[in-house]
Every structure is written in C-alpha cells, then in structure tokens.
DRENTOR-597256 format. One line per 3 residues: number of its first residue (from 1); their letters; for each residue x, y, z of C-alpha. Coordinates in steps of 0.5 Angstrom, whole numbers, plus 2048, in hexadecimal, padded with zeros to 3 digits. Each point is the difference from the previous one (the first is absolute). Example, Ala and Ser with C-alpha at 12.3 -4.5 7.8 and 13.67 -1.06 7.14 Angstrom:
% residues 2
1) as) 819/7F7/810 | 802/807/7FE
***
This chain:
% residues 492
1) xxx) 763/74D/79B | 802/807/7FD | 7F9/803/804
4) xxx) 802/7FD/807 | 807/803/7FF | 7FD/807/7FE
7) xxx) 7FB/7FF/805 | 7FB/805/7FF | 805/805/7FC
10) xxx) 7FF/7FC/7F8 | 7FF/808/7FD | 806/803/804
13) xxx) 805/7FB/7FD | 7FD/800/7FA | 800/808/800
16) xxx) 807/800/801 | 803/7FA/7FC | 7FD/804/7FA
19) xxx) 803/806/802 | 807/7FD/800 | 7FE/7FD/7FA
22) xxx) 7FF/807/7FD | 807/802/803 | 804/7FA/7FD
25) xxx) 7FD/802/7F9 | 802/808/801 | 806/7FE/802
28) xxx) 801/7FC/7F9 | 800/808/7FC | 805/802/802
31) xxx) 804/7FA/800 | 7FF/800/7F9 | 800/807/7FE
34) xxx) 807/800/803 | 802/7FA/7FC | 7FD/804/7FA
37) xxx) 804/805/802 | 806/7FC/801 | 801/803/808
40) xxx) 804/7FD/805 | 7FA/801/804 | 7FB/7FA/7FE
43) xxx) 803/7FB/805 | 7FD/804/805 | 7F9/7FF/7FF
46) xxx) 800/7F8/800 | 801/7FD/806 | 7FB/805/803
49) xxx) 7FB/7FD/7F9 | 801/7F9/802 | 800/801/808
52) xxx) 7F9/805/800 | 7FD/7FA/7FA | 801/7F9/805
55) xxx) 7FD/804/805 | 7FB/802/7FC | 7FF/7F9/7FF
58) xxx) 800/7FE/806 | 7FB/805/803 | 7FB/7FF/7FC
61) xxx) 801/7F8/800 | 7FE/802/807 | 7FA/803/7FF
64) xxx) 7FB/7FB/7FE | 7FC/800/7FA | 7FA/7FE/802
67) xxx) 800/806/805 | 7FF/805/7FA | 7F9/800/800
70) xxx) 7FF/802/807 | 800/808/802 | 807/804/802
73) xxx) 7FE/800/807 | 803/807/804 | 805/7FD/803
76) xxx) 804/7FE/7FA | 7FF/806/7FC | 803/805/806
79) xxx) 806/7FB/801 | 800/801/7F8 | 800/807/7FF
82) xxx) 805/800/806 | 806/7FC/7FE | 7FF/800/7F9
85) xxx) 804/806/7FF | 806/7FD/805 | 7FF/7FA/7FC
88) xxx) 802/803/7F9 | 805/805/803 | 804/7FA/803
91) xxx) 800/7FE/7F8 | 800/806/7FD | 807/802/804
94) xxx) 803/7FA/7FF | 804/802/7F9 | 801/807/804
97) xxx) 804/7FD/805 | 804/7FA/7FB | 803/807/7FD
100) xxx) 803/802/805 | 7FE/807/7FF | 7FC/801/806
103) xxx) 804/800/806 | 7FB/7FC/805 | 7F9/7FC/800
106) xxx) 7FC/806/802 | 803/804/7FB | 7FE/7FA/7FB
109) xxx) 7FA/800/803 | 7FE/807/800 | 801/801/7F9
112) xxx) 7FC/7F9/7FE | 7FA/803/804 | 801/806/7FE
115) xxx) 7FF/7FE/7F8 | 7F9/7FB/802 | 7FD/805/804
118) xxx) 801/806/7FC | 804/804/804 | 805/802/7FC
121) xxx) 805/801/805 | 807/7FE/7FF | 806/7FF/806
124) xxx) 805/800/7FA | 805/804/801 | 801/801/7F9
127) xxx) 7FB/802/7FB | 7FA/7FA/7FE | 802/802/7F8
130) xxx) 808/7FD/802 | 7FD/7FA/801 | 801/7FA/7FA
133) xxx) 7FB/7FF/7FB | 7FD/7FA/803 | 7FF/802/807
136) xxx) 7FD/807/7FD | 7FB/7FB/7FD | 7FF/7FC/806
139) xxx) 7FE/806/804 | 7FB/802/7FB | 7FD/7F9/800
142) xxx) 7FF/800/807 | 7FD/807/800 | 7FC/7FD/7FB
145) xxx) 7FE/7FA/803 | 7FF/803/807 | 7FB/806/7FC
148) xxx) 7FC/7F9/7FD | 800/7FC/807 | 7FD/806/804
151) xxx) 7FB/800/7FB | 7FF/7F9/800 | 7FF/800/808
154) xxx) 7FA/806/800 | 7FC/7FC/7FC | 801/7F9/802
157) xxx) 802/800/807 | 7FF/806/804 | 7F8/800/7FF
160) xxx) 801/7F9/804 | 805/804/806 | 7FE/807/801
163) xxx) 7F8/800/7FC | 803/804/7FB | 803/807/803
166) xxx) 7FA/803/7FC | 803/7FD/7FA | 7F8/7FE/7FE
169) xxx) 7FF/807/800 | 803/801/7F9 | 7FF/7FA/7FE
172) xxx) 7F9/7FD/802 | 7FD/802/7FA | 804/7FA/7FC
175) xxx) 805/7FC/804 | 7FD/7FA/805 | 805/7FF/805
178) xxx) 801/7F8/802 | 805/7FC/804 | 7FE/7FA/7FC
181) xxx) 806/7FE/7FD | 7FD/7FF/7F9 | 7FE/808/801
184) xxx) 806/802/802 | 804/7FD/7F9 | 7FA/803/7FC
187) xxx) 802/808/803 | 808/7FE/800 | 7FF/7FF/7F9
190) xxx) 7FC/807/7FF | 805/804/804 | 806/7FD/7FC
193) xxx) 7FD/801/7F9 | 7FF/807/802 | 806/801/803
196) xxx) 804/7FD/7FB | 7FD/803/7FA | 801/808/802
199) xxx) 807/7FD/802 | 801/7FF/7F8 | 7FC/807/7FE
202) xxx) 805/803/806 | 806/7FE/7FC | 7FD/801/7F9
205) xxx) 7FF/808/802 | 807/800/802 | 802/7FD/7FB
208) xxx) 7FC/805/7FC | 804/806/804 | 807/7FD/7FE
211) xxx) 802/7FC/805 | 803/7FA/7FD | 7FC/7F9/801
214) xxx) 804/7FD/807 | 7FF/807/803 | 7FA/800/7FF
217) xxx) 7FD/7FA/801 | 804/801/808 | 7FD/806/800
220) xxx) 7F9/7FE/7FF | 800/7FB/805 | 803/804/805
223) xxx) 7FA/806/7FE | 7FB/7FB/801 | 802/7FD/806
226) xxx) 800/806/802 | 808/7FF/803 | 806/806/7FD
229) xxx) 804/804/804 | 804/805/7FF | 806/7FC/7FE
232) xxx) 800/7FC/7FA | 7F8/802/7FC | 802/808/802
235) xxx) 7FE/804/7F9 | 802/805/804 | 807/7FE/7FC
238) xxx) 7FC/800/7F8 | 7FD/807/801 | 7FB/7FD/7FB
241) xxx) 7F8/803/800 | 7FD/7FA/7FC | 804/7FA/804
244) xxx) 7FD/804/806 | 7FA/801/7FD | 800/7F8/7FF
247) xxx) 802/7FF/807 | 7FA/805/802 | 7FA/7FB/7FC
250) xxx) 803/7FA/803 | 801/801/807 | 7F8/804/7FF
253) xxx) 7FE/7F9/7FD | 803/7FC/806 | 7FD/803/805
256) xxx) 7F9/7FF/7FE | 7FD/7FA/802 | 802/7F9/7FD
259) xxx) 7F9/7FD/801 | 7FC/807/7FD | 805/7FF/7FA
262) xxx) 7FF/7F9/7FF | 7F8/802/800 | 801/805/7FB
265) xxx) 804/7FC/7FB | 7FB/7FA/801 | 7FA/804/7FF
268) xxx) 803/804/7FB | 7FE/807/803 | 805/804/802
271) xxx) 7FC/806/804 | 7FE/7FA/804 | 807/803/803
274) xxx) 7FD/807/801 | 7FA/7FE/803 | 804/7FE/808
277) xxx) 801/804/804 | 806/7FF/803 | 803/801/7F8
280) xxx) 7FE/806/800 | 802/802/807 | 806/7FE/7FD
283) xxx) 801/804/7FB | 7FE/806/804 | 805/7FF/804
286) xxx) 806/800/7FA | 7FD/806/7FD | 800/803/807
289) xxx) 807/7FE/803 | 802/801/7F9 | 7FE/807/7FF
292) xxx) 802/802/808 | 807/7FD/7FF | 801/804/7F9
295) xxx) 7FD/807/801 | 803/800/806 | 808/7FE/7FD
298) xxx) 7FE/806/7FC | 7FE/805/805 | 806/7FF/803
301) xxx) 805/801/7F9 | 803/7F9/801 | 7FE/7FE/7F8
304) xxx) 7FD/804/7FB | 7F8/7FF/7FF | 800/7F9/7FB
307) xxx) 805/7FD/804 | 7FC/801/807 | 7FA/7FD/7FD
310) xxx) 805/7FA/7FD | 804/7FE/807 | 7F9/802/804
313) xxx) 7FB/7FB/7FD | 806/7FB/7FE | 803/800/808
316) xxx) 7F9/800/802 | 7FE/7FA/7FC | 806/7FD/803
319) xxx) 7FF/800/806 | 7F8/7FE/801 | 802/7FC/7FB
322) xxx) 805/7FD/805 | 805/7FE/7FB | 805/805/802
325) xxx) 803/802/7FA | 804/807/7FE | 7FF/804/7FA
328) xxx) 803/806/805 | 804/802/806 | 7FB/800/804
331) xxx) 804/7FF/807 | 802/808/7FE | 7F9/803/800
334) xxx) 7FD/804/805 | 7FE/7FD/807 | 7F9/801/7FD
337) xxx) 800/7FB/7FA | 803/7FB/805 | 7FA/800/804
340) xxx) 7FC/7FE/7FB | 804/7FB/7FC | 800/7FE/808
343) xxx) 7F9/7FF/801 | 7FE/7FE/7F8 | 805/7F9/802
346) xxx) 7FB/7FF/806 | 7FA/801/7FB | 802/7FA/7FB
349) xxx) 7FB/7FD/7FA | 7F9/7FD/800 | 7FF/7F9/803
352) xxx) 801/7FB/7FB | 807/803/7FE | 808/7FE/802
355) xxx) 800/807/802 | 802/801/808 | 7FD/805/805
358) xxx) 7F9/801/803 | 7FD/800/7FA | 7FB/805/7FD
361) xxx) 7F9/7FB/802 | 802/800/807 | 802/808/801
364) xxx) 7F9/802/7FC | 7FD/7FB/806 | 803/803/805
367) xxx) 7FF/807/7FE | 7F8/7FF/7FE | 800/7FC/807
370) xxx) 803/807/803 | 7FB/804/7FC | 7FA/7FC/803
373) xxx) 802/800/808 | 801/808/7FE | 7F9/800/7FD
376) xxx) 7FD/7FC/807 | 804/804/805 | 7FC/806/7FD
379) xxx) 7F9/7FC/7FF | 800/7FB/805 | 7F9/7FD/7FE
382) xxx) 803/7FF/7F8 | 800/7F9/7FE | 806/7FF/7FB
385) xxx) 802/7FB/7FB | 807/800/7FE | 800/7FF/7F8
388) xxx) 805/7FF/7FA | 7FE/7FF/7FA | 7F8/801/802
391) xxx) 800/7FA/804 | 801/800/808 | 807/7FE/802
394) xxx) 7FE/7F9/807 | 803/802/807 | 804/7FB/800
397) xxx) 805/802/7FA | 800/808/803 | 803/7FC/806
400) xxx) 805/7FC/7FD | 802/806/7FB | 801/805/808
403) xxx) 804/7FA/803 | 805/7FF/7FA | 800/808/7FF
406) xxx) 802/800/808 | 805/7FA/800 | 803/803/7F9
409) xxx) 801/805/804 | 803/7FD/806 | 805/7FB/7FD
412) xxx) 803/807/7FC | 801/804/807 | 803/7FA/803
415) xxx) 804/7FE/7FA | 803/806/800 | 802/801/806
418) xxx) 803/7FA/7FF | 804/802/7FA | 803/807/804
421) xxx) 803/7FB/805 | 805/7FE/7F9 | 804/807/800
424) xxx) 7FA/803/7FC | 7FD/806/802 | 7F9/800/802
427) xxx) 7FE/804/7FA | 803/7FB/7FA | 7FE/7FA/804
430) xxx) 7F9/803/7FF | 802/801/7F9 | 803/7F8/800
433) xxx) 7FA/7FD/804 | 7FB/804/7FC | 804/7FC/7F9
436) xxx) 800/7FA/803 | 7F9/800/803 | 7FD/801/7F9
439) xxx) 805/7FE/7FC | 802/807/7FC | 808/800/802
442) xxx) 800/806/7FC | 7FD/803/807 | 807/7FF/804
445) xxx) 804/804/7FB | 7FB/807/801 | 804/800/807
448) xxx) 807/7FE/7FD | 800/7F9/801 | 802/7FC/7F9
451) xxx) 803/7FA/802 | 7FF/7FC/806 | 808/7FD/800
454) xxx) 801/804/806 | 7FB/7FD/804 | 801/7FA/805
457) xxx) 7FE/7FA/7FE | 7FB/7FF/806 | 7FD/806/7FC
460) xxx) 800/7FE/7F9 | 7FD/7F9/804 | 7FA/806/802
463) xxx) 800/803/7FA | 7FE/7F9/7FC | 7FA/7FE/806
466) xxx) 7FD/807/7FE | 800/7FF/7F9 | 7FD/7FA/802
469) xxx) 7FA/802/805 | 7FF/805/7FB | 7FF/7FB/7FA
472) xxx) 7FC/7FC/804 | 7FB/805/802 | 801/800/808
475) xxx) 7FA/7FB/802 | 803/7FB/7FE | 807/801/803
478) xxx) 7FC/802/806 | 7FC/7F9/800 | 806/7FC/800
481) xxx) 803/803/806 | 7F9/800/803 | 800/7F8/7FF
484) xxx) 807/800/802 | 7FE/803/807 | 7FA/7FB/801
487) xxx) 805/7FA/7FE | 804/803/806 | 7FB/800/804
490) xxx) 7FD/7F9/7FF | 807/7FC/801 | 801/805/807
***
C-alpha cells in the first residue's frame, strides 16, 4: 500500500522522515539541559519534539520499505537536497518563534536557517550571547547538525544529482560513490564518525585552553561545522593566544576533507593527508593569506610584528575556513585586509569539508584549465591533458566545475542586487550576499553590517533562499527549478 502511495518517491520520504526523526531527537537536548538547569525555557522544545517525531513517523510509514534496495533515482535526490533545508528550518524555528523573542516568522526563519547552513548571521537586535542558555545551545546544535548533514549529502546524495562537482576528484583513490541505499548509510556512517570524533577532540582542546566544559563543547560544534559569527563564539572578548591557537588547529582540521581523513584513520597513515593536492593547495593558500594579511598589518603599524602574524593567520584561517569567527577587529583594518578576507569567504575548504565557498579543488581546476588554454593559444598544434594528482581530470567534470563557477557567480550578482533594494547600499549587499552565498556571515560585518534586525522581511526571507542555494551546491537548486518549468509547460 505504502509503495502505491509514494508512488516512485519511497527514498524521498524515507530521507526526510529520518531527518525529522533527527530533529525530534536534537530538540530533546535541550529540552533536558533546561530541565538540568532548571530553566523556564525547557517547555519551548516539546511541542516542536513531539510534532517533528510523528511527522517522522508518518514520512517514513510512507516511504515503503521494500523500496530500499533500489538506486536513489535523480529526481528524488534533487527535491532532497532542496527542501530538506526548508523542512529543518520550519522545525528548527519553531522554539524560536514559542519565545516571543523574534518579532516575525521570517525573523524566526532566518535565524533557524542561519544556524543549519552555517552562516552565522543573526537578525537579533541584541547580541546572540544575551540568549538563555538553552536556546544558546540549540543554536549550537543546529549549527552542528547542519555542518554533519551537508557532509552527509556530498557523499550520498550529490554524486547521484550532479555526478560529483569534482568531489571524485579527492576522493576517487578510496570512496566509491553509489545511490543504492545500502551504500549510501555505509558513507552516512563514515561521514558521522568522523564528524563527531574531531567534534569531541575540538571540544577536548578548548577545554585544555581553558574553557569550561558546556563552552567548549558549543564551541567545538560550532568550529566543526564551520558556523561562529562575530556575536556569541568572538574570542576577540578573551584575548587569549592558546584558545586562538586551539580554534586555529580545529578550524584547519575541519576544512580538510572528511572522506581523506577517514582514509587516513582506517588505513593508519596520516601522510596520506600530505600526498592530495588539493591538502597541500590549501595549506599554501593559509600560509599565503596568513602572511599577506600580517606583514601587511605591520607595515601599516596597526599591531606590533607578533600580533600582525597572530590576527593575520587567525582572520585568515577564519575566513577560508568560512567559519567567520573574531579574534580582532577586523572591520577597522585597512581597505586592503578587507579585500582579502573578502576573496578568502569565496575560496572556502576542500571538498568533502562542511566549509562553504568554491572550495580549493575546483579554483585549482579552473586555474590549471587557464593555464592550459594559455599554453594552446601560443602552441596551437599541442595536445594538453589537464591532470590533478598525475591523472587526467574527463571533460565532463571540467565542464561541470565552469558551469557551477559561472551560475555561483551569477546567482551572487543577481542576489545582491536584490538585497540593495532593502535599504542596504550596494557595497554592504555585497558584503551581505557574499556571507549568505558561502555561508561566512562574518563577511557582512567587513562592510558594517552585523545585524540584520533592520532589514525588511521579505529580505530576511532572500537571505535564507541564499543560505540555502548555497547549502545545496546551486545545481541542485537550478534543476528544481528547471523540472518546475517542464511541469508548467506539459500541463499549458
């Protein structure tokens, strides 16, 4: 009965009834940290447990069982990836609106998405921190959990939708991709133990900087994520070297790639992790940016030489790292600093990271693809094979990654247009769209905007579609909307 009703869509609502099931399950940490607490707070998280579990329920009853051993078919992975984000934030606000803090469901909504793509944007007219504990601690949660379920999605369910995006470019070595169901819980479960393990060793090497074990573990989740923001996780308020130190190895880690690091655990060689290009790409770009960042703060006698290279590497690991965090004031630095944390927000991670951006594997594409045609123009009768790790990168992925470089591009420009139309001027909407598109809200603040409680709510409702598109990679996005004009089109 249940595959009649699903009618071809078993894995789509088998996919979203766990995820449900999942957020009924967060919901009940802090629901029970309040209680431990003894906070007034606790009732807020119930009704939205109960109402995201029976739904769960219900979803999965739906998708029929017997379906599980069949291929995730590509029209379910892209309706997925698209509304599972909107689906989560419709729960995740929910204790957001039952506080009466947030003055309207788009306000509500904009923050519950922010968390889950890992933004880091707030529209609060009040610092996040202000927050009670548990609402803190939900944020944190659902920062964590939207880090984990991105991950989760590149393994799983975007090599069926988009043939990778050059995911298979750092990963081919080990990780075979497939839509069979089996398959796709086996790389989940990977994905997860990894994730969760370097959220425990965060938390471990906060604790060790002095933090106290609830910071630590919210802040930890928050790092791995890759989520933060220049409110509530600032360490700019400790001034402490060793807890900057710790944020610096933890965001580094989290920007590698998930799928290398598990390789290199299993197979017990941590050179493994030295050996991709993409790794080492990355680290050259940390020390790179690090260093412009720093000598240039000291030529300009902002800080003393040690704290130019201590703000320098940290805002630069910061912001490629997309978590957006603020060891320093960086908004009062010199235009050129600015410039740069700007263009690192778009460079993000590896792929196989919960790093937002372009990420490093497809800019090298892109700038070896450039060198090549350079290389053609003046030796036209050359053959040339584009080649990353000594092996030739098909024709097929290079297209896919100058598609998504060019429609990444496009939906930024478009965006940000459409933000300066909220009061904005065109310079902060850059700054506001660039945050939102590659989910580094601390890129707003080099322009002046820290809070987005000013905004209109149609804009705070633009806002939240951008963290989503660029949660779900654009293809995605894209495809929807392209199997929305050929429905359109069949029934005219």
């Amino acid at each position: 009965m249940g595959i009649q009703k699903a009618n071809g869509w078993e894995l789509f609502w088998l996919l979203m009834g766990q995820m449900s099931i999942v957020m009924a399950g967060a919901l009940a940490v802090p629901f029970t940290a309040a209680l431990i607490w003894q906070d007034t707070e606790a009732w807020l998280f119930v009704l939205p447990a109960v109402f995201a579990y029976v739904l769960g329920k219900k979803m999965i009853e739906f998708g029929a069982s017997e379906e599980r051993g069949r291929q995730l078919t590509m029209k379910e992975g892209v309706f997925f990836m698209s509304f599972v984000w909107i689906f989560m934030g419709l729960i995740g606000l929910m204790p957001y609106a039952i506080s009466g803090l947030f003055p309207s469901f788009a306000a509500a909504f904009f923050e519950a998405v922010s968390s889950l793509t890992t933004t880091g944007l707030s529209c609060l007219p009040f610092d996040r921190i202000g927050l009670p504990r548990a609402l803190l601690l939900w944020h944190g949660i659902m920062s964590w959990l939207g880090g984990l379920t991105f991950v989760v999605i590149m393994v799983t369910v975007l090599p069926q939708v988009s043939g990778c995006f050059g995911l298979t470019l750092s990963a081919r070595q080990s990780i075979f991709f497939s839509p069979v169901w089996n398959k796709m819980a086996q790389s989940a479960r990977q994905g997860t133990t990894v994730y969760a393990v370097l959220t425990l060793l965060s938390a471990l090497v906060y604790y060790l900087a002095g933090l106290n074990p609830f910071e630590s573990l919210l802040r930890a989740m928050v790092t791995i994520s890759s989520s933060g923001g220049t409110s509530a996780y600032a360490f700019i308020y400790y001034d402490n070297p060793a807890l900057e130190l710790a944020a610096f190895t933890t965001m580094l880690i989290s920007s590698l790639s998930l799928l290398l690091l598990w390789r290199a655990w299993k197979m017990k060689q941590p050179l493994l992790l030295w050996a991709d290009t993409e790794i080492r790409h990355f680290l050259l770009v940390v020390l790179a940016s690090g260093a412009l960042l720093g000598g240039h703060l000291y030529y300009q006698g902002v800080y003393d030489f040690v704290e130019s290279m201590r703000y320098g590497y940290f805002q630069a690991m910061s912001f490629i790292s997309t978590n957006g965090f603020v060891a320093a004031p960086f908004w009062l630095w010199p235009s050129f600093d600015h410039y740069v944390l700007f263009l690192l927000v778009f460079v993000g991670g590896c792929i196989g990271s919960a790093t937002g951006g372009l990420k490093i594997m497809r800019l090298l594409v892109l700038l070896r693809l450039s060198w090549a045609e350079l290389r053609r123009t003046l030796h036209p009768r050359m053959v040339i094979s584009l080649k990353i790790d000594g092996l030739p990168v098909p024709d097929k992925i290079v297209g896919r990654i100058l598609s998504f470089f060019f429609l990444y591009m496009l939906v930024y420009a478009i965006f940000a247009l459409l933000l300066s139309l909220s009061g904005i001027s065109i310079v902060q909407a850059l700054g506001l769209a660039s945050g939102c598109l590659t989910s580094t809200g601390a890129s707003a603040a080099i322009f002046g905007v820290d809070s987005l409680h000013i905004l209109p709510d149609w804009a705070k409702l633009v806002c939240s579609l951008l963290m989503v598109i660029g949660r779900v990679e654009i293809f995605s996005f894209l495809v929807l909307l392209d199997m929305g004009r050929r429905s359109l089109q069949k029934r005219w």
